[in-house]
C-alpha positions as CSV (number, residue, x, y, z in Angstrom):
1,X,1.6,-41.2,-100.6
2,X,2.5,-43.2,-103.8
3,X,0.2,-45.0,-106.0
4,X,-0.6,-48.7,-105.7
5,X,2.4,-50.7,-105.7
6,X,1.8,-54.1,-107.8
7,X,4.0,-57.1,-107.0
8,X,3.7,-60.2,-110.0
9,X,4.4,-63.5,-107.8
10,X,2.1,-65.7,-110.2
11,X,3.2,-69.2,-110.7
12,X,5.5,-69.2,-107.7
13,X,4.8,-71.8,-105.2
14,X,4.7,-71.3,-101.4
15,X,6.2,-69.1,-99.6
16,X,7.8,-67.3,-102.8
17,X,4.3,-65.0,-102.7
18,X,5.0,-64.1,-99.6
19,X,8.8,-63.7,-99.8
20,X,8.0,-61.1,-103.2
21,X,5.4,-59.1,-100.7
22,X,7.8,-58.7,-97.9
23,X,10.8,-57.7,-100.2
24,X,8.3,-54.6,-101.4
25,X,6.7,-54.2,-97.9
26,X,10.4,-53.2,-96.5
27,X,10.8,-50.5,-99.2
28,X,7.4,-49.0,-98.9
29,X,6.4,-45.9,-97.4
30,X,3.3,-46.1,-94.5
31,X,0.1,-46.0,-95.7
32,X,1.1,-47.6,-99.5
33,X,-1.2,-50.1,-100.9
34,X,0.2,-53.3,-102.4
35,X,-1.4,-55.4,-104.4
36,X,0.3,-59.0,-105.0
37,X,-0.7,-61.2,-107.7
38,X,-0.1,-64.9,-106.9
39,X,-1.3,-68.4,-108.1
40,X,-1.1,-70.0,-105.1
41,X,-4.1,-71.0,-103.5
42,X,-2.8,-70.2,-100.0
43,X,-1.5,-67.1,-100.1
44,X,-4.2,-64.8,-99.2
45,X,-4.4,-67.2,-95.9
46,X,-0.3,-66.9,-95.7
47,X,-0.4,-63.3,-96.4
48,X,-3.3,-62.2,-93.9
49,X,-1.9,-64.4,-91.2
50,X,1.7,-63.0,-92.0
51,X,0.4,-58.6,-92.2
52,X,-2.0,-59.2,-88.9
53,X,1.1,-60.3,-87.4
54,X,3.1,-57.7,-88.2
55,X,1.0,-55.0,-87.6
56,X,0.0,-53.9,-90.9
57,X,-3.2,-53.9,-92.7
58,X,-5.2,-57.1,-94.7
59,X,-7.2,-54.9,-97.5
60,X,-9.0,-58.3,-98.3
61,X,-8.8,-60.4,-101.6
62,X,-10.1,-61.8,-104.9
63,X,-10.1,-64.7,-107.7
64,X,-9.6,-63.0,-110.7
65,X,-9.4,-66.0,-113.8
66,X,-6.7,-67.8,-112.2
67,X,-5.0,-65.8,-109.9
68,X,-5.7,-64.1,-106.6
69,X,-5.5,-60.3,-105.8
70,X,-4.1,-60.1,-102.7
71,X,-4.5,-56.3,-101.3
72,X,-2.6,-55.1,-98.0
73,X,-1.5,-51.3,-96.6
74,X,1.9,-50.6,-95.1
């Protein structure tokens, strides 16, 4: 398995978070951890709805200054 995949969607408004994690989801092996970084304040609702969904996994989030980190598993 690879190491933590990071994906920088900070400062992009809704669903552009979302859009960046899917775009690194489809390339992603099974069992890689991503973590997205993103500045709006309804991605980690968007992005657990969006990975329970779709049958992968929600890791769980954090605030971090002014940013989320959003962590899910392939």
């Amino acid at each position: 398995m690879s190491d933590e995949l990071i994906v920088d969607a900070r400062y992009k408004s809704c669903p552009g978070p979302l859009v960046s994690l899917i775009r690194v989801m489809r390339r992603a092996e099974p069992g890689q951890r991503i973590k997205l970084l993103s500045t709006d304040p309804r991605s980690p609702n968007d992005v657990k709805e969006w990975v329970l969904r779709t049958g992968h996994k929600f890791l769980g989030y954090k605030q971090v200054d002014d940013y989320f980190e959003i962590y899910v598993e392939v």
